[in-house]
VMD Tcl script that draws the C-alpha trace (Angstrom):
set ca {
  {-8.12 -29.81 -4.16}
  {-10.25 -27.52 -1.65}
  {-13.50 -29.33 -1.74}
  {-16.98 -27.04 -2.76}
  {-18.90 -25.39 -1.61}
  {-18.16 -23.92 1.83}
  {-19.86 -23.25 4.83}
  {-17.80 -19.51 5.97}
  {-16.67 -19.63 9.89}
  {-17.12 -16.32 11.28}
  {-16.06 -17.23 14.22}
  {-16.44 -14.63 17.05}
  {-14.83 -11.90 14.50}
  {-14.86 -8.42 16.20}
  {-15.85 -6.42 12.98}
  {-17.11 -6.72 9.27}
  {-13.42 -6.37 8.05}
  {-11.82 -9.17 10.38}
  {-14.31 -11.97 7.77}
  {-12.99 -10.55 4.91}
  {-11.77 -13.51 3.73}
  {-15.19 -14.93 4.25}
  {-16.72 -11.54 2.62}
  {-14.37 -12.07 -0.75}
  {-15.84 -15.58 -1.21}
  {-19.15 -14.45 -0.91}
  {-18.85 -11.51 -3.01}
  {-16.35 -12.92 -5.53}
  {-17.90 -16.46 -5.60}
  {-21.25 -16.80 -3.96}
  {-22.14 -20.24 -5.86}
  {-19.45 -21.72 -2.92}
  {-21.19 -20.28 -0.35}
  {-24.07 -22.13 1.51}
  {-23.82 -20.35 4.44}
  {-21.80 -18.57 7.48}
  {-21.26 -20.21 11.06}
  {-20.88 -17.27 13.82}
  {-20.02 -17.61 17.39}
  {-21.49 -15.58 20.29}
  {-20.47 -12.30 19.98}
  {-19.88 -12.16 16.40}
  {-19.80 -8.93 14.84}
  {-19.61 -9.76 11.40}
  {-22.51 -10.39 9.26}
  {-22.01 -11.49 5.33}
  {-26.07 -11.12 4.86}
  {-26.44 -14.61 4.00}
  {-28.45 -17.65 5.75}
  {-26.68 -18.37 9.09}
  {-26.24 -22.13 9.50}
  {-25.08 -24.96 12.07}
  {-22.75 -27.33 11.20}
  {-25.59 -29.58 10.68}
  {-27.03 -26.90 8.47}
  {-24.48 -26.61 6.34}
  {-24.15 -30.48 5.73}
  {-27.70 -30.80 4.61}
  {-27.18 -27.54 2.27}
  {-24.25 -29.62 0.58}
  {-21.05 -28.23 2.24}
  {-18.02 -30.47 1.80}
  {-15.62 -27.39 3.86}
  {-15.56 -25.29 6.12}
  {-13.10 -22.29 5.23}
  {-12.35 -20.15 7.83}
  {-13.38 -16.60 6.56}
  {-11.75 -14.25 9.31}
  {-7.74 -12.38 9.23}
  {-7.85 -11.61 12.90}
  {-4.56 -10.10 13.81}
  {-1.68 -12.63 14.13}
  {-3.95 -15.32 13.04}
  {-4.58 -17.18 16.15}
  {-6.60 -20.04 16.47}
  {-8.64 -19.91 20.02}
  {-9.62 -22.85 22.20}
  {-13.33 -22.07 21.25}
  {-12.44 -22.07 17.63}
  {-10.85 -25.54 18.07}
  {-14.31 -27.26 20.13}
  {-16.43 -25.78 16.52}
  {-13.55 -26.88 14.13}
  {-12.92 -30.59 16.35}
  {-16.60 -31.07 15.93}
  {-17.00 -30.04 12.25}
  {-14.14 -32.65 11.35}
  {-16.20 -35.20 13.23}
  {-18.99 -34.63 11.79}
  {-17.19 -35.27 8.30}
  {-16.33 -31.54 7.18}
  {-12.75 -31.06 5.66}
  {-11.18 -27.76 7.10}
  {-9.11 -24.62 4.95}
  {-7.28 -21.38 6.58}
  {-5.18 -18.91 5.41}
  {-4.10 -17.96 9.06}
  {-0.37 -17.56 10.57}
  {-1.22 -20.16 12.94}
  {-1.48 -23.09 10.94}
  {-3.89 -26.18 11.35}
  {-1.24 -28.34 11.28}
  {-0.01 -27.50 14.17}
  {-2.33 -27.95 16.14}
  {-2.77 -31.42 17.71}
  {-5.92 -31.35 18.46}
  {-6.81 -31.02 14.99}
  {-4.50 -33.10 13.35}
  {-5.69 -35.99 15.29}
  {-9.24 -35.25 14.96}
  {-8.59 -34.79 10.63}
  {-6.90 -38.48 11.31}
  {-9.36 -40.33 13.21}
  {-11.99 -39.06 10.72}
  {-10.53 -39.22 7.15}
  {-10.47 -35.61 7.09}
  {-8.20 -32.85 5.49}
  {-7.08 -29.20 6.58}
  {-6.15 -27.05 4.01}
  {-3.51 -24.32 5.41}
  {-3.38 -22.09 2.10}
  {-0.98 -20.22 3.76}
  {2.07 -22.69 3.01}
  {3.98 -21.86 0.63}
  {4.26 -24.53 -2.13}
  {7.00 -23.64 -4.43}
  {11.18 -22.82 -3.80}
  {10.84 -19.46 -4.69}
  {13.40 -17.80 -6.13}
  {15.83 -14.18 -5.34}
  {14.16 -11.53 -7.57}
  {16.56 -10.95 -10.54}
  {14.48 -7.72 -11.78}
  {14.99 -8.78 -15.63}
  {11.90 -7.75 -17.58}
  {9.73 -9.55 -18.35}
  {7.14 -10.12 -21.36}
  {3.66 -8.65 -21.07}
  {1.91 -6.30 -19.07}
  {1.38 -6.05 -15.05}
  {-1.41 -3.65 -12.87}
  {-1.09 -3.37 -9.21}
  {-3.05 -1.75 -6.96}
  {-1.47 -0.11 -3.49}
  {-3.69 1.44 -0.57}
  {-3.17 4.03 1.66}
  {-3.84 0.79 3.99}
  {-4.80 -2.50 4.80}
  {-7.75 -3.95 3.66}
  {-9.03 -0.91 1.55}
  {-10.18 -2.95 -1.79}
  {-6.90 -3.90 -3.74}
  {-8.12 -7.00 -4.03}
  {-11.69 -6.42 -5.62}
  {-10.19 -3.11 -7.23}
  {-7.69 -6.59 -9.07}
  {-10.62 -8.91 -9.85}
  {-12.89 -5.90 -10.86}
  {-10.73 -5.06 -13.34}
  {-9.96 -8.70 -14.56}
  {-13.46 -9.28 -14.78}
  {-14.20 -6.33 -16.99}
  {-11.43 -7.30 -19.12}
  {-12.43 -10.34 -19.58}
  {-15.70 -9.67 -20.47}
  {-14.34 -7.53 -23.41}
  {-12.21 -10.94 -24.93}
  {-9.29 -9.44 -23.72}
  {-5.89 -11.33 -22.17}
  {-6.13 -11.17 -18.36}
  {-5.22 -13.18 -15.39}
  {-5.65 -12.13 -11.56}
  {-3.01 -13.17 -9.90}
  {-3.75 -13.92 -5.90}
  {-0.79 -13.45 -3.64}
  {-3.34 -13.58 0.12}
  {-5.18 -16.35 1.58}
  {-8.75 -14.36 0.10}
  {-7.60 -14.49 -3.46}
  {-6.05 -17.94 -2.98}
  {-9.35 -19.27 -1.96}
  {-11.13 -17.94 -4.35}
  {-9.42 -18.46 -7.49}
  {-8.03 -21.49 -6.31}
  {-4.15 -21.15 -6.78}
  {-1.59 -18.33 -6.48}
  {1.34 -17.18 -4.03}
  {0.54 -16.26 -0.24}
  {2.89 -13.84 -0.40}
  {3.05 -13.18 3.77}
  {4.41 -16.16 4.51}
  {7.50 -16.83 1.86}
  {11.09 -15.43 3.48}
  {11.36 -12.33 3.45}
  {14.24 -12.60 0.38}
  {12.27 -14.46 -1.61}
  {9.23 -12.43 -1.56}
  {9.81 -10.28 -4.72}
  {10.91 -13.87 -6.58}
  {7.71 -14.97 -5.69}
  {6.03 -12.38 -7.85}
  {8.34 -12.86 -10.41}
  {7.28 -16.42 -10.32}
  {3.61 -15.47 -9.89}
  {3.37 -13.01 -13.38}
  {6.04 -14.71 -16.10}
  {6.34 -13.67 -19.25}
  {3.52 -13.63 -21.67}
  {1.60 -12.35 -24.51}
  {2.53 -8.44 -25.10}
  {-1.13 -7.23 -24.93}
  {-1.60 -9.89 -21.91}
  {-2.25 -7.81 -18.72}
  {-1.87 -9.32 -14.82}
  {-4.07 -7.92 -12.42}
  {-1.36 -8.47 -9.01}
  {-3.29 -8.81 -6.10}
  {-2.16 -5.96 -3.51}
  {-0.94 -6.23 0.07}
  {-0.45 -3.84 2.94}
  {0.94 -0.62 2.22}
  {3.80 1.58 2.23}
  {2.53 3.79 5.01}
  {1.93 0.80 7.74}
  {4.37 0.34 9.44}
  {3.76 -3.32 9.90}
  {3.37 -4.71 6.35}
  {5.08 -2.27 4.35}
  {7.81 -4.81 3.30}
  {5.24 -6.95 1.73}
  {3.94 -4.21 -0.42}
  {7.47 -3.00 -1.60}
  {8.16 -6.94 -2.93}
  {5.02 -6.73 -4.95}
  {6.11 -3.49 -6.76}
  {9.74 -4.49 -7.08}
  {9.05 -8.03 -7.98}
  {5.99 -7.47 -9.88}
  {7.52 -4.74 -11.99}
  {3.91 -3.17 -12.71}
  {3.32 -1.23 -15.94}
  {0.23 0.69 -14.31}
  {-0.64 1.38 -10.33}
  {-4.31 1.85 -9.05}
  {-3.99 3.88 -6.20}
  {-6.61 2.37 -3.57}
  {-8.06 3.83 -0.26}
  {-11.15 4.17 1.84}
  {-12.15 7.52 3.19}
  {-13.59 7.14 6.66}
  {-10.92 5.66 8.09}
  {-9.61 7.88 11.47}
  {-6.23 6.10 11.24}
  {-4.13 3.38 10.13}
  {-6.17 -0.38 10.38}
  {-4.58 -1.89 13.78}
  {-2.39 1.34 14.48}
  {-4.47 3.91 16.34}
  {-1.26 6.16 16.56}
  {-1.15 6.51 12.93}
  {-3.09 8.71 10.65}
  {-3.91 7.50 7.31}
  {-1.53 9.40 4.18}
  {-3.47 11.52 1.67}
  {-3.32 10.05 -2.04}
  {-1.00 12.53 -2.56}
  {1.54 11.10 -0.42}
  {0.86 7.84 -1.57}
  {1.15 9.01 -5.16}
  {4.33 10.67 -4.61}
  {6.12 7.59 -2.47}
  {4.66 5.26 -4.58}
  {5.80 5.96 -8.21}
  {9.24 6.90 -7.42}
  {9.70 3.52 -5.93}
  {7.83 1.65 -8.85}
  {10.19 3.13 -11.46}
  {13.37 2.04 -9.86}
  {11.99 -1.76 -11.27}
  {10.01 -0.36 -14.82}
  {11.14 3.09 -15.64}
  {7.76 3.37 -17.76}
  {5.19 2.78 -14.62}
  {2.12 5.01 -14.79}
  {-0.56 5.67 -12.27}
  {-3.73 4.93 -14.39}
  {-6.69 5.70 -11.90}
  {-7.92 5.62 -8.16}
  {-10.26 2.91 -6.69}
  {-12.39 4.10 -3.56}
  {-14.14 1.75 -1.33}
  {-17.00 3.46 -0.35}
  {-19.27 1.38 1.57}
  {-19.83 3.45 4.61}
  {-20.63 6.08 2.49}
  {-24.67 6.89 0.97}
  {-24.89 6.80 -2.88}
  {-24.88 10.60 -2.62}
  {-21.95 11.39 -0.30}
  {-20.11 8.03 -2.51}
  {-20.99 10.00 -5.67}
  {-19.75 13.18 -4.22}
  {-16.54 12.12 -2.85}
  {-15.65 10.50 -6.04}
  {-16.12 13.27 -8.32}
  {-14.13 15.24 -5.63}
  {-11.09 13.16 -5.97}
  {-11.26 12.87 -9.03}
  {-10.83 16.68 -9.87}
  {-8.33 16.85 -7.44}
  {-6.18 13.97 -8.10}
  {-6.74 14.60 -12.38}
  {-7.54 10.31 -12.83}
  {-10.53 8.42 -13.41}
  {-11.82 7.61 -9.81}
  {-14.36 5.10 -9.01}
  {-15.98 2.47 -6.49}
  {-15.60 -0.93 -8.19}
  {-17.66 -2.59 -6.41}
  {-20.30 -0.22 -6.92}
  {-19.74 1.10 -10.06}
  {-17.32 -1.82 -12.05}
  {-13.88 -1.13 -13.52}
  {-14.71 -0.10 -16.79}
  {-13.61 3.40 -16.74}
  {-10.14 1.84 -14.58}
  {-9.79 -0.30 -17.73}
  {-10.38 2.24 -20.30}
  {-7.10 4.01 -19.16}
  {-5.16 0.87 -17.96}
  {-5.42 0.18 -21.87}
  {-4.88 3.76 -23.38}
  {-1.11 3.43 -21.83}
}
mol new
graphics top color blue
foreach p $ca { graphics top sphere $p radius 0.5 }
foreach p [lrange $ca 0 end-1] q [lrange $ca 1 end] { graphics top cylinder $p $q radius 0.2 }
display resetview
């Protein structure tokens, strides 16, 4: 077991969206979170008390986690002198990065010499296996961006939450590093083969109650061209009953692709729910989750309501506003 609470590396992230691992802890569960550790040059900022490793061993850290998804997960030389140190100094270490802790020697013999452990949530665990695409028991929600990193993951806990705070049957299921780390188990979904990937989700949401609903954490997207084959195992594997179509609105172009423009909801719409049907002839689209935090209230409020006529479904910011109204029609399906 990942040992609580965490002091969140920051590292020398370039941006607020490189630490969103880090930001989902904070956000999603803030009693783990002593503090953040940032680098020179560190453009990320989670808005809570910035601490030294010494720091966050008087505040009661027993990890550090390391909160940033930089591209191709690389772990730098500087990174290693912080994380070398932190193991000294008695801290265990958890990632979710491609480049896992375990391989590197440095920090394997450092974790040795100290009676330390590194957590690489990014292993998978379990033989997976080849999707077989029977139906299965229960119900299943996914949410699928127009990108990366637009919200599918809150947009998934949001509406577990809610649900849950009604008394009714609901389970997030985590299939990243984030949603691993903060729920504590689940499938990182990125790093199974690539044949296995929609068993994994089969594995991830069995069968269950009839009125049960799982809340599948999205990945990627259809349109980006770099991760669209993770998003195409969730829908075939996870055989959803309802889609949340997710995006964020100031985006210029696709997150790490600067010669691709972002697809309307329309186009997502359109791709998406032919695609989900081939696996559950009955999938519905049942709302649209905006993440709209470079937006004022006003313009937020605004674009919303704009979508929302357009598109003819309930359209909100979750983290703003809660899923309540996403709910509401998830349930009148």
């Amino acid at each position: 077991m990942i040992q609580t609470p965490y002091l969140l590396f920051l590292g020398d992230a370039p941006d607020q969206l490189a630490a969103k691992v880090a930001q989902g802890i904070k956000d999603w569960r803030p009693e783990n979170a002593v503090g953040q550790f940032r680098m020179a040059g560190c453009g990320a900022d989670l808005k809570i008390t910035d601490m030294s490793l010494e720091d966050g061993l008087a505040a009661g850290a027993r990890t550090l986690v390391i909160g940033v998804a930089n591209r191709g997960g690389v772990i730098s030389q500087a990174w290693k002198d912080v994380l070398v140190e932190a193991l000294q100094m008695g801290y265990d270490i958890a990632s979710g990065l491609h480049n896992l802790l375990r391989d590197e020697k440095e920090l394997m013999a450092a974790a040795r010499v100290n009676g330390r452990t590194l957590f690489d949530v990014r292993i998978p665990s379990v033989a997976y296996p080849i999707a077989n695409g029977k139906k299965r028991a229960g119900k299943r929600c996914l949410a699928i961006g127009t990108d990366c990193s637009v919200g599918k993951m809150y947009t998934g806990l949001a509406m577990d939450a809610e649900m849950q705070k009604r008394g009714l049957k609901s389970t997030f299921r985590p299939t990243g590093q984030t949603g691993i780390l903060i729920t504590g188990g689940g499938v990182p979904l990125d790093a199974v083969i690539a044949d296995f990937m929609a068993g994994a989700v089969e594995y991830l949401t069995p069968d269950n109650d009839p009125d049960h609903w799982d809340h599948i954490e999205g990945q990627g997207s259809l349109f980006h061209v770099s991760y669209s084959g993770v998003t195409m195992a969730l829908i075939h594997g996870g055989q959803p009953d309802a889609l949340v179509l997710a995006h964020e609105p100031t985006r210029t172009h696709m997150r790490g692709l600067p010669d691709y423009d972002l697809p309307s909801l329309e186009a997502l719409r359109d791709m998406a729910l032919p695609i989900a049907r081939i696996a559950n002839p009955d999938c519905q689209i049942v709302g649209i989750s905006v993440n709209t935090q470079h937006l004022s209230e006003d313009e937020a409020l605004d674009y919303l309501a704009e979508v929302e006529k357009r598109m003819g479904l309930p359209t909100v910011d979750t983290f703003r506003q809660g899923a309540a109204r996403l709910v509401d029609a998830l349930l009148a399906i």
